[in-house]
C-alpha positions as a Python dict, from the first residue, in 0.01 Angstrom:
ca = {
    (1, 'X'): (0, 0, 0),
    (2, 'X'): (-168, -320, -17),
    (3, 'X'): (-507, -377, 58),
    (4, 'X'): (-703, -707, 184),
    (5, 'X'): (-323, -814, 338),
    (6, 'X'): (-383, -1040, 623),
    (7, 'X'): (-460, -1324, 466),
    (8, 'X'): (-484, -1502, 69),
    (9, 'X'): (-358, -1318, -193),
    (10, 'X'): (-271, -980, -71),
    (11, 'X'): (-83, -1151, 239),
    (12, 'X'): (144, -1303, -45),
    (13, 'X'): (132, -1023, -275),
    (14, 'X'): (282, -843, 21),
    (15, 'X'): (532, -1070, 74),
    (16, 'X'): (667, -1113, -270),
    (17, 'X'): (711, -738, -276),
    (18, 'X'): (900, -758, 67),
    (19, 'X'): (1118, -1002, -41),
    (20, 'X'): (1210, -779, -370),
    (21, 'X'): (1291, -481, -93),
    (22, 'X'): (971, -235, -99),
    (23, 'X'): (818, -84, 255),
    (24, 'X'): (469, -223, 293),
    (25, 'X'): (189, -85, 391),
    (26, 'X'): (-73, -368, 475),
    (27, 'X'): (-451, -318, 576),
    (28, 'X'): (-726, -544, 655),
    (29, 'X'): (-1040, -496, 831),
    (30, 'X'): (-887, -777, 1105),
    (31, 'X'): (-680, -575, 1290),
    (32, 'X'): (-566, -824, 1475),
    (33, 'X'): (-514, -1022, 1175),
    (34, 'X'): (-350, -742, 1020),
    (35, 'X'): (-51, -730, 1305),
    (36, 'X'): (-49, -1093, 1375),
    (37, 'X'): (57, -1175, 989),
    (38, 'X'): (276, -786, 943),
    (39, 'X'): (461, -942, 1254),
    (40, 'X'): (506, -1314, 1066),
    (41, 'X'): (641, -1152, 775),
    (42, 'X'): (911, -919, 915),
    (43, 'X'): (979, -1281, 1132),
    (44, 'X'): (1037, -1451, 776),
    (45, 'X'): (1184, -1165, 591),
    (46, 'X'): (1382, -959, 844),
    (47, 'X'): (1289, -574, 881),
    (48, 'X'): (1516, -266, 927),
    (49, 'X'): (1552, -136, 1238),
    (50, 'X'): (1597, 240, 1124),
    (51, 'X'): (1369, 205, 835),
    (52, 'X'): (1098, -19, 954),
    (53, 'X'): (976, -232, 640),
    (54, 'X'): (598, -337, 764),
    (55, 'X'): (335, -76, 861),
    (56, 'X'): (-23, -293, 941),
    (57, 'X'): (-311, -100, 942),
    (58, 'X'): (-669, -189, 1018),
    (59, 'X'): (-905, -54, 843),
    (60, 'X'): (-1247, -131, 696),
    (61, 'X'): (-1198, -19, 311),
    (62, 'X'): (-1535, 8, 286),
    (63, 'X'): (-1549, 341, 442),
    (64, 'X'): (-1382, 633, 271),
    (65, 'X'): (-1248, 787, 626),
    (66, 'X'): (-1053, 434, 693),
    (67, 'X'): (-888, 440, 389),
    (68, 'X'): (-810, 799, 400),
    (69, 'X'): (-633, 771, 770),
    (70, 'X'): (-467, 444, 598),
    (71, 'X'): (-315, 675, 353),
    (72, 'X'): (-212, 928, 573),
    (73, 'X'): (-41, 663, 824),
    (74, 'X'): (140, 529, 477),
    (75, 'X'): (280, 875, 399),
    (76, 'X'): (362, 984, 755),
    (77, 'X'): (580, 668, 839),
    (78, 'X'): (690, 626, 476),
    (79, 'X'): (691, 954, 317),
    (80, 'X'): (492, 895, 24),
    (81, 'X'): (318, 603, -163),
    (82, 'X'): (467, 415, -502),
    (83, 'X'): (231, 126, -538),
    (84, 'X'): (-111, 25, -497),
    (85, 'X'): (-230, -349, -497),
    (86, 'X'): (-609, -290, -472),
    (87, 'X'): (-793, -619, -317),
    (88, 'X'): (-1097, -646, -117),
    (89, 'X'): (-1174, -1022, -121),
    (90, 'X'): (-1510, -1107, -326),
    (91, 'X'): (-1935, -1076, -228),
    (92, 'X'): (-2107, -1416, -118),
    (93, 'X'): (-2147, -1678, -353),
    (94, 'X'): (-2509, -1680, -473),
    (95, 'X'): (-2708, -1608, -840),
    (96, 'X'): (-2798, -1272, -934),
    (97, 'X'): (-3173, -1269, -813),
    (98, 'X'): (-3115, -1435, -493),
    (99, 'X'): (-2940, -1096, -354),
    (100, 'X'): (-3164, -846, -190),
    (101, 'X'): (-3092, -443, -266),
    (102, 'X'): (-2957, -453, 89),
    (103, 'X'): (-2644, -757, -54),
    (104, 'X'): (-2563, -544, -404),
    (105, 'X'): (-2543, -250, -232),
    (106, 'X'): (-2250, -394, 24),
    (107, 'X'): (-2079, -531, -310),
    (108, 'X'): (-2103, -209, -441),
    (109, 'X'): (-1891, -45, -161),
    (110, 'X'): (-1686, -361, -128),
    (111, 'X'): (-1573, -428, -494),
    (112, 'X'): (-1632, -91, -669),
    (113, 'X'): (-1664, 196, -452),
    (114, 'X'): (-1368, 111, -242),
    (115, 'X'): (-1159, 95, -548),
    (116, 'X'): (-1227, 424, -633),
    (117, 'X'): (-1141, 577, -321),
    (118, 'X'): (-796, 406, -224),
    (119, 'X'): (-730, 515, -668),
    (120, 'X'): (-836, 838, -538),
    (121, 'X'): (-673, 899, -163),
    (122, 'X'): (-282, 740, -405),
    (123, 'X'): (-293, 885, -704),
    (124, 'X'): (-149, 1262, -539),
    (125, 'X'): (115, 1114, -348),
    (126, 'X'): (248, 895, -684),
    (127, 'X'): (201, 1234, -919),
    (128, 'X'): (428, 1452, -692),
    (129, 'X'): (730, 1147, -653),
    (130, 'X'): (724, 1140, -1034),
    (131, 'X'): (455, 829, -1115),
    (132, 'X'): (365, 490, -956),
    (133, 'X'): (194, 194, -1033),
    (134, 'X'): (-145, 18, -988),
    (135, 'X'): (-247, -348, -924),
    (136, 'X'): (-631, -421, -926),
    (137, 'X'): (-733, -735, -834),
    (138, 'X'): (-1034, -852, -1015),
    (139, 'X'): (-1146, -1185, -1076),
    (140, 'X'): (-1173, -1429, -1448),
    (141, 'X'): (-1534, -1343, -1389),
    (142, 'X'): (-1497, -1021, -1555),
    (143, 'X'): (-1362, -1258, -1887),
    (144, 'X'): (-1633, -1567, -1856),
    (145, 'X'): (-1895, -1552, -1592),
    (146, 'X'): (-1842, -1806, -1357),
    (147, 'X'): (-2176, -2020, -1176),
    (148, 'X'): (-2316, -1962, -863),
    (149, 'X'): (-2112, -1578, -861),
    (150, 'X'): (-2336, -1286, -1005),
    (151, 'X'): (-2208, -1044, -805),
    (152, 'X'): (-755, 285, -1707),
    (153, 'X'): (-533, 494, -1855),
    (154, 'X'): (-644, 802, -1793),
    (155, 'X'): (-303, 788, -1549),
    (156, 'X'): (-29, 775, -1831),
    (157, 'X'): (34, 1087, -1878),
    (158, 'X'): (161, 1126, -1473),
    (159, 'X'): (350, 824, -1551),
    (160, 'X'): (110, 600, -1245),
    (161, 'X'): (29, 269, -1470),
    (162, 'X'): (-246, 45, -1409),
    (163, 'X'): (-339, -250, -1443),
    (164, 'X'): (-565, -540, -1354),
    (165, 'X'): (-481, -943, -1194),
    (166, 'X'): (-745, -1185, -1311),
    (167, 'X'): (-680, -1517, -1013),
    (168, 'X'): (-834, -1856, -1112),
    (169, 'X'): (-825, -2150, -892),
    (170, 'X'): (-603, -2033, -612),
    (171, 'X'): (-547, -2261, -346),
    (172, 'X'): (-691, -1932, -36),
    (173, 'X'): (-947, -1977, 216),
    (174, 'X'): (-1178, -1838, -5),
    (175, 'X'): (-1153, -2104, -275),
    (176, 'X'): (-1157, -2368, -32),
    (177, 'X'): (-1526, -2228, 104),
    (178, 'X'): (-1632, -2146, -262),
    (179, 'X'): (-1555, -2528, -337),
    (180, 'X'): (-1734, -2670, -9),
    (181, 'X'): (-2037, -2498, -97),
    (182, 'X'): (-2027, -2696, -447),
    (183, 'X'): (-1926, -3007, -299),
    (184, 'X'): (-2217, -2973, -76),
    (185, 'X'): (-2460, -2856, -386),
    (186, 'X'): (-2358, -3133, -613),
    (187, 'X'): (-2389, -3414, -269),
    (188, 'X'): (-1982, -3511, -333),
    (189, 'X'): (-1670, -3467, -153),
    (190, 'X'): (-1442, -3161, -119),
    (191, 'X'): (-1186, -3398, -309),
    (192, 'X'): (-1384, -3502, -586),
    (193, 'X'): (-1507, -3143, -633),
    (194, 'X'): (-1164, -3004, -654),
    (195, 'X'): (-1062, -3302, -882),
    (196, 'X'): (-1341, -3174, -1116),
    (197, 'X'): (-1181, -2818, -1143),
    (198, 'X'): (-850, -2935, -1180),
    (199, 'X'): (-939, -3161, -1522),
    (200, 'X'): (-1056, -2810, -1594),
    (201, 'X'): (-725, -2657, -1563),
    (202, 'X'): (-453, -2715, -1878),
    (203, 'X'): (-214, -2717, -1602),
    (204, 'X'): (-336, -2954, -1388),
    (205, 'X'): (-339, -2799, -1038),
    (206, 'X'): (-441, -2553, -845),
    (207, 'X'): (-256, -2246, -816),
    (208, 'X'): (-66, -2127, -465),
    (209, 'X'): (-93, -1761, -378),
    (210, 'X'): (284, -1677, -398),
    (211, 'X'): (227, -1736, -786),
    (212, 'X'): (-39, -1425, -787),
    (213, 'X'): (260, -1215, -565),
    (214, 'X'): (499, -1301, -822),
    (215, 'X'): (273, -1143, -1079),
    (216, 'X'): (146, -865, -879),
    (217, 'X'): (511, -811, -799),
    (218, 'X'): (614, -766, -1184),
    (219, 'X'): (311, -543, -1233),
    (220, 'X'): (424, -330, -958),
    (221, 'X'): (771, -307, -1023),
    (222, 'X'): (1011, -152, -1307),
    (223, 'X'): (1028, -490, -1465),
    (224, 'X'): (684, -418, -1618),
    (225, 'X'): (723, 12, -1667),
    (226, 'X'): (580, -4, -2047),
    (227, 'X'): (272, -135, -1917),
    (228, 'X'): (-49, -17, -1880),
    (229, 'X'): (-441, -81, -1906),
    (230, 'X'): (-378, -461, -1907),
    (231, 'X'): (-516, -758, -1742),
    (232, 'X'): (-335, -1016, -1684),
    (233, 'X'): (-495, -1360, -1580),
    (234, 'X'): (-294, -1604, -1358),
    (235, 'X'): (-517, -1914, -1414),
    (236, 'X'): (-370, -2179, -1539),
    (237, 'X'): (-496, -2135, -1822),
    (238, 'X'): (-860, -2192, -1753),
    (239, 'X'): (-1012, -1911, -1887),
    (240, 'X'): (-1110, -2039, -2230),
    (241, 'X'): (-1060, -1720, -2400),
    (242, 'X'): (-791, -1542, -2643),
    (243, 'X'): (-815, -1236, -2546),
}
């Protein structure tokens, strides 16, 4: 199951696990969105014909019936669920007293509640197949606050891991309207302002989204079975931190 699929960093998160052979189950409160980039991907990829690989689903994942009948269409056409990738996209860009009760309570739902409930509607269908795996999608926020955006393994034993991706400067639609915004604060050009971020960045560049599927991928999969309650950042290297 992966959440927040139609476009950014769940579409390639999606893809990269594709390409390594899963069944995907995609959602995204676009529906049409949703099919338009399930039906790109089994274009790219190929799809079985007896075992169809791509199940879209739209659904707002802000409401705990949506992802519930998500769930259930995962395990009817799939017969069970093995990974989550948990991604919602982010609140508006704004400081902390500039929201009104009305704004933290949608980024409530968005970012926290709705984690909890698609944790919630997996967890039963990984603890009867034996275990499963995790994938939260956070932000370096939660490591070093970043300007102008205020807004577990408890599992183990059932052998379901989890574990958290921290994206920096990803080259999605989001970043690109996150950066505008600045451009436009700081009276520059979308160029300049992303030349600023990138001198920030020990690599040098931004980063493209199929990086963040690769990682998602590896935090999914096998390849990364003795882990558990980590977070790993895919950055760059511009969180200035060591831990």
């Amino acid at each position: 199951m992966v959440a927040g699929a139609s476009r950014g960093l769940g579409l390639a998160v999606a893809r990269v696990l594709l390409r390594e052979g899963a069944q995907v189950s995609m959602a995204s409160s676009q529906k049409q969105g949703i099919c338009e980039a399930a039906k790109k991907l089994e274009a790219e990829i190929g799809s079985d014909t007896v075992r169809p690989a791509v199940l879209p689903f739209g659904a707002d994942l802000r409401k705990g019936e949506d992802i519930t009948a998500w769930r259930d269409a995962t395990i009817d056409r799939f017969g069970g669920i093995d990974l989550l990738f948990v991604n919602t996209g982010g609140p508006p860009p704004g400081t902390a007293l500039s929201f009104d009760d009305a704004a933290w309570q949608q980024a409530y739902e968005l970012l926290l509640l709705s984690t909890v409930r698609m944790v919630r509607a997996a967890v039963p269908s990984m603890t009867a197949r034996g275990g499963g795996s995790i994938v939260v999608s956070t932000s370096s926020a939660v490591k070093e606050p970043i300007q102008n955006l205020a807004l577990s393994n408890e599992l183990a034993p059932q052998r379901i891991r989890v574990n958290h991706l921290l994206p920096g400067r990803l080259d999605t639609d989001r970043v690109r309207q996150l950066d505008t915004a600045r451009s436009q604060a700081a009276g520059i050009s979308l160029d300049e302002q992303r030349a600023r971020t990138e001198k920030m960045i020990p690599l040098g560049r931004y980063g493209v989204p199929e990086e963040f599927g690769l990682a998602a991928a590896f935090l999914l999969s096998e390849a990364s079975a003795y882990t558990t309650g980590a977070s790993l950042q895919v950055d760059g290297g511009m969180i200035k931190g060591v831990l």
